[in-house]
C-alpha positions as CSV (number, residue, x, y, z in Angstrom):
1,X,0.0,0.0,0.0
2,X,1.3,3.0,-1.2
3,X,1.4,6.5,0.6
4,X,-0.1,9.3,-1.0
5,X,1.6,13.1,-1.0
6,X,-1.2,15.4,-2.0
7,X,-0.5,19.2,-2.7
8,X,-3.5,20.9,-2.6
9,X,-3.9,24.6,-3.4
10,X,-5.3,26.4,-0.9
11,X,-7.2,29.9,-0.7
12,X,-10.4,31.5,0.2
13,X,-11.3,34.7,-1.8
14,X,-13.9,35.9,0.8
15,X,-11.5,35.0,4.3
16,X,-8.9,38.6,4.1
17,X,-6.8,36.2,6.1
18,X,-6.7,33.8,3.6
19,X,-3.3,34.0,1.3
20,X,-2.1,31.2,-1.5
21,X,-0.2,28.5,-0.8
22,X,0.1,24.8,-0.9
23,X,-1.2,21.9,1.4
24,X,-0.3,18.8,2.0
25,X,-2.2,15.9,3.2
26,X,-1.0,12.2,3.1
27,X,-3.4,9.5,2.9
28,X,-2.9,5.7,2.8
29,X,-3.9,4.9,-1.1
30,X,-6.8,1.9,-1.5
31,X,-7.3,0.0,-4.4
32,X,-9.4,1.9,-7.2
33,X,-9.2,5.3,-5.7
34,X,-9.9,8.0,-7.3
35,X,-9.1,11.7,-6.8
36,X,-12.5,12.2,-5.5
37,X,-12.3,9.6,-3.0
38,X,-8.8,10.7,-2.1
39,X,-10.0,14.4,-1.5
40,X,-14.0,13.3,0.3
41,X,-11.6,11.3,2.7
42,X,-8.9,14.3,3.4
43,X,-12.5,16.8,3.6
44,X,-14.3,13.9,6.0
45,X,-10.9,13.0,8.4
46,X,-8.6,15.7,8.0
47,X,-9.6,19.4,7.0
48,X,-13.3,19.6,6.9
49,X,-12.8,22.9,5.2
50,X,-11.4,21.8,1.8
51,X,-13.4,23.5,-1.1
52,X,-13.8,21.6,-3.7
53,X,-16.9,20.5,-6.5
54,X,-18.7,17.3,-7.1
55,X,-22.3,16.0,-8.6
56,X,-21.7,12.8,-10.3
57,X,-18.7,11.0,-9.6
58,X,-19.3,9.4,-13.0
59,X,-17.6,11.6,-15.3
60,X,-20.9,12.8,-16.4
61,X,-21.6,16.7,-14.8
62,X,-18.0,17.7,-15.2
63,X,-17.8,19.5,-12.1
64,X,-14.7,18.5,-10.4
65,X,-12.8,19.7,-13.1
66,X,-9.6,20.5,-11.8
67,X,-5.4,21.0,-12.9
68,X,-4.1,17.3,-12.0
69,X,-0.2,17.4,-11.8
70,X,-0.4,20.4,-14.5
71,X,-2.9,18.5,-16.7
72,X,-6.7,19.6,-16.9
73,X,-8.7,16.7,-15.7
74,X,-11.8,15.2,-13.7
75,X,-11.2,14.2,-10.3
76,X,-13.7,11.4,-10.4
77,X,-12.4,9.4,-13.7
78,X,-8.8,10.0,-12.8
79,X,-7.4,7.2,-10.3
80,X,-4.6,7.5,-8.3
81,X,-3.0,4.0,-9.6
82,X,-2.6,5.8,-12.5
83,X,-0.3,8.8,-10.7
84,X,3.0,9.0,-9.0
85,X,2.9,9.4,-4.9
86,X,3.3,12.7,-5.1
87,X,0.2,14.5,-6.6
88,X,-0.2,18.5,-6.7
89,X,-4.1,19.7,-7.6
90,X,-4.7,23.0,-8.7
91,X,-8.0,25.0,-9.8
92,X,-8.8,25.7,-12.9
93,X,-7.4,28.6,-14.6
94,X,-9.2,30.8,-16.5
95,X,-12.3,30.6,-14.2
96,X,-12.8,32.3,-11.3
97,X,-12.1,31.1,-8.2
98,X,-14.4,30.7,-5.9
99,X,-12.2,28.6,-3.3
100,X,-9.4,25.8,-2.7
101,X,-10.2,23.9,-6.3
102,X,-13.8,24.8,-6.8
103,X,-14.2,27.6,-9.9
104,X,-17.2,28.8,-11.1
105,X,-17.8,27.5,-14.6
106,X,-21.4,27.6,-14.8
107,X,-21.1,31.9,-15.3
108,X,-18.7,31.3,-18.5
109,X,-20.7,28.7,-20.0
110,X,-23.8,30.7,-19.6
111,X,-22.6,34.0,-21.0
112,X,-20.9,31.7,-23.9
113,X,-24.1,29.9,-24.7
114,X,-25.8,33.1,-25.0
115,X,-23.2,34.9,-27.5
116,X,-23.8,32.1,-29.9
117,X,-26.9,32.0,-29.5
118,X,-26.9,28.0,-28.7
119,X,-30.6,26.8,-29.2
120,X,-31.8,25.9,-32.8
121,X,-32.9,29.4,-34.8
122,X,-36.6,28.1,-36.8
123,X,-39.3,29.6,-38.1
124,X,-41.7,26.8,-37.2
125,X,-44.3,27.1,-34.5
126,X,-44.1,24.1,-31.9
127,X,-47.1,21.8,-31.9
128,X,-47.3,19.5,-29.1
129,X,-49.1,17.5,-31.1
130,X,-47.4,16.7,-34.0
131,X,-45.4,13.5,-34.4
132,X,-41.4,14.1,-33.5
133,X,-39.0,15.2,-36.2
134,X,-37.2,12.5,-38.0
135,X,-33.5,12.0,-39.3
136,X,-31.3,10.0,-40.8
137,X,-29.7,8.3,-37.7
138,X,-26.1,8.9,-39.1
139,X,-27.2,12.5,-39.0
140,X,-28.0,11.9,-35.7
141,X,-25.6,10.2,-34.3
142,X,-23.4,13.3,-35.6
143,X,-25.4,15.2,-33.6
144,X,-24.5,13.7,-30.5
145,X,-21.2,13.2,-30.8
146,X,-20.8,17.1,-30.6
147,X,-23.5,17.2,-27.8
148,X,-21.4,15.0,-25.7
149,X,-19.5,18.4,-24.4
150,X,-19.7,18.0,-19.9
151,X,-19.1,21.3,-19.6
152,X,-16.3,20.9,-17.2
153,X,-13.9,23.6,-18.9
154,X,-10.9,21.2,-19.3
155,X,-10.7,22.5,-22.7
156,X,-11.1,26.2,-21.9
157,X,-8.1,26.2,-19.0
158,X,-5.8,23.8,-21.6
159,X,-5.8,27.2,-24.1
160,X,-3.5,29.2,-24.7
161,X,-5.7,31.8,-26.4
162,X,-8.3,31.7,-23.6
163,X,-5.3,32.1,-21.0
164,X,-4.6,35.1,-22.7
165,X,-8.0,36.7,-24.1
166,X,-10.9,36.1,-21.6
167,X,-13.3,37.6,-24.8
168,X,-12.1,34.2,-26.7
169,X,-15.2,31.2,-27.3
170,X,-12.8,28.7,-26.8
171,X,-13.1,24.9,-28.7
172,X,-16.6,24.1,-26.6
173,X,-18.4,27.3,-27.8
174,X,-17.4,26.4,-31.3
175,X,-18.0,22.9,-31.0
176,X,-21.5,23.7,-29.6
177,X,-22.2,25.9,-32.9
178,X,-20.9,23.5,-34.9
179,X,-23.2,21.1,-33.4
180,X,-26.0,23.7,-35.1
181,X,-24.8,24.0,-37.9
182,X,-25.0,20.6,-38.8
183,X,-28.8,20.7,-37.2
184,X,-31.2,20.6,-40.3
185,X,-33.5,22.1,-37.7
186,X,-31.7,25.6,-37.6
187,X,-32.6,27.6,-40.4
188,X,-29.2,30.0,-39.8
189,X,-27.2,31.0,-42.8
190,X,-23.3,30.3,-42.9
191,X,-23.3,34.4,-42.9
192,X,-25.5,34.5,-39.7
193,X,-22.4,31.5,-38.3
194,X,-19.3,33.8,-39.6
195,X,-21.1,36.4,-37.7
196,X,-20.2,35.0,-34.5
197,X,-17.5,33.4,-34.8
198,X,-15.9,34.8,-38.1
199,X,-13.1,36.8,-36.1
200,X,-10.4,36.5,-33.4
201,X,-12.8,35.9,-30.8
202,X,-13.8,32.9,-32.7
203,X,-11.8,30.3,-35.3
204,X,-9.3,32.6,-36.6
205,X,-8.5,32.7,-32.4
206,X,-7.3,29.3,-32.5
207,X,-3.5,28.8,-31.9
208,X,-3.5,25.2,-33.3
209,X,-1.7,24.2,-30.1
210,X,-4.6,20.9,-30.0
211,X,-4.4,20.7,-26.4
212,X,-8.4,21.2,-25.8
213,X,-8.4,17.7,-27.6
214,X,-6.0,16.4,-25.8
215,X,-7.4,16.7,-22.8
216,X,-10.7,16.3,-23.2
217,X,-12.2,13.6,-21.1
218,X,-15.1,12.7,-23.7
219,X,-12.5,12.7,-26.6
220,X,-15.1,14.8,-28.7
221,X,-12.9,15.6,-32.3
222,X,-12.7,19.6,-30.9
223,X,-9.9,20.3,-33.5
224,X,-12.1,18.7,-36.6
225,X,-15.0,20.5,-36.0
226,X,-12.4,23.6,-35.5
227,X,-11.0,23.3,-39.1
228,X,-14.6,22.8,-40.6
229,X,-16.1,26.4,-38.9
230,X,-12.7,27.7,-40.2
231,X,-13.5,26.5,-43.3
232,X,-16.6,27.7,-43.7
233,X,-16.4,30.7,-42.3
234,X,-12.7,31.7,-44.1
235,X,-14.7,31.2,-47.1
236,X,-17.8,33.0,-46.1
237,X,-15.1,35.8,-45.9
238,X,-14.6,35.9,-49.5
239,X,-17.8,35.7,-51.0
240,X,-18.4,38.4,-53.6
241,X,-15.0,38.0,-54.4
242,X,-14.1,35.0,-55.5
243,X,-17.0,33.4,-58.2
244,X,-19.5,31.0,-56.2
245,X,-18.9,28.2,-58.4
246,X,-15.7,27.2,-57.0
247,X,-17.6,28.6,-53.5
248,X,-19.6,26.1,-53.8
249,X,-16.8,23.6,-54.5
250,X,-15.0,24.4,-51.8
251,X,-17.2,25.0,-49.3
252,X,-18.6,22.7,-46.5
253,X,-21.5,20.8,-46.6
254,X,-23.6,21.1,-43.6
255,X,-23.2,17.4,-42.4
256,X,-22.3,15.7,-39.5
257,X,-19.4,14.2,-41.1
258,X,-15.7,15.1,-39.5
259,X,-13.7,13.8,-42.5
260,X,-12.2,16.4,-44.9
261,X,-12.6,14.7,-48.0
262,X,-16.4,14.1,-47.6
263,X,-17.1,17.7,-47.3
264,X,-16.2,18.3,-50.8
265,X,-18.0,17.5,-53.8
């Protein structure tokens, strides 16, 4: 049985007499612990004081988001077999801090949702007696792949554009919008899509650095769906100027496919 060193970062915003620094706590390790039972034991048995977030404990609600030995991760997937004995957890960057590792994410992904408008734009009037809308399930099954996003902000705090420029979407906004786009439901134009994210703020943000991929914890293709917005929208750019024929040839299809090749005709 192995003996667990646990740096935790410690600080409470609202406490004046608070100031950063690092705890650490040393636990006896049990087989298949995770992070989260690791830090309910230190909160239960040690320090009942330590801040941190939890819903889940599935992997599922993406709340215990949190810097794992410098890596973005969830606390609750993430076991400590699978870590040295000497483990430092940090808060998320990015986000602000609320206290010890808990960060607010829900304010950022609300204001996020809302600059990109994420529900499906129609003209249709909802009849709640009408017989469900049907697609193709490969369409579908598109669909979800992109709607798989937790919300936990691993993605967000791995950027290096986001680190720098708090105005910046991030890989989950634009992966939520491509998620519309590919919606036959929503009636937007590519214009009305450049329109939000057509700009620094948006895909022509993007450092190609891929680590909001990388550490995903759903593995959703972030950097695929990146390049087809970019697409898209780098072309939208040009219209007017370059002859819509070869627009059209070049352009995107509005599927739920990820492969390159496929999107051209």
């Amino acid at each position: 049985m192995r003996k667990l060193n646990i740096d935790v970062f410690r600080y409470n915003p609202l406490d004046p007499e608070s100031k950063p620094h690092m705890q650490t706590f040393v636990l006896d390790e049990t087989p298949s612990m995770t992070l989260f039972i690791a830090l309910t034991q230190i909160r239960e048995t040690i320090d009942p004081t330590l801040m941190f977030d939890f819903c889940c404990r599935a992997g599922i609600c993406g709340s215990c988001g949190m810097v794992i030995n410098g890596r973005p991760g969830l606390a609750c997937s993430t076991q400590t077999k699978d870590l040295p004995d000497h483990i430092v957890l940090q808060p998320l960057p990015f986000f602000k801090l609320l206290g010890d590792l808990s960060v607010d994410t829900g304010t950022w992904f609300r204001q996020a949702w809302e600059r990109i408008e994420s529900w499906i734009h129609t003209d249709k009037t909802f009849d709640p007696n009408e017989e469900e809308e049907r697609m193709d399930n490969e369409l579908a099954n598109e669909i979800f792949e992109l709607d798989r996003c937790i919300e936990c902000g691993c993605c967000v705090a791995a950027c290096g554009t986001a680190l720098m420029r708090k105005d910046f979407l991030g890989a989950t906004s634009i992966n939520r919008l491509a998620r519309f786009y590919i919606d036959p439901r929503d009636h937007r134009t590519e214009e009305d899509f450049y329109e939000i994210i057509g700009d620094d703020n948006g895909v022509f943000g993007c450092m190609g650095l891929l680590a909001c991929e990388d550490v995903c914890p759903k593995k959703i293709p972030l950097q695929d769906q990146l390049g087809i917005m970019r697409r898209m929208t780098a072309l939208q750019s040009v219209r007017g100027i370059v002859p819509k024929f070869l627009l059209d040839r070049l352009s995107p299809r509005r599927c739920g496919c990820s492969c390159s090749e496929q999107h051209n005709d």
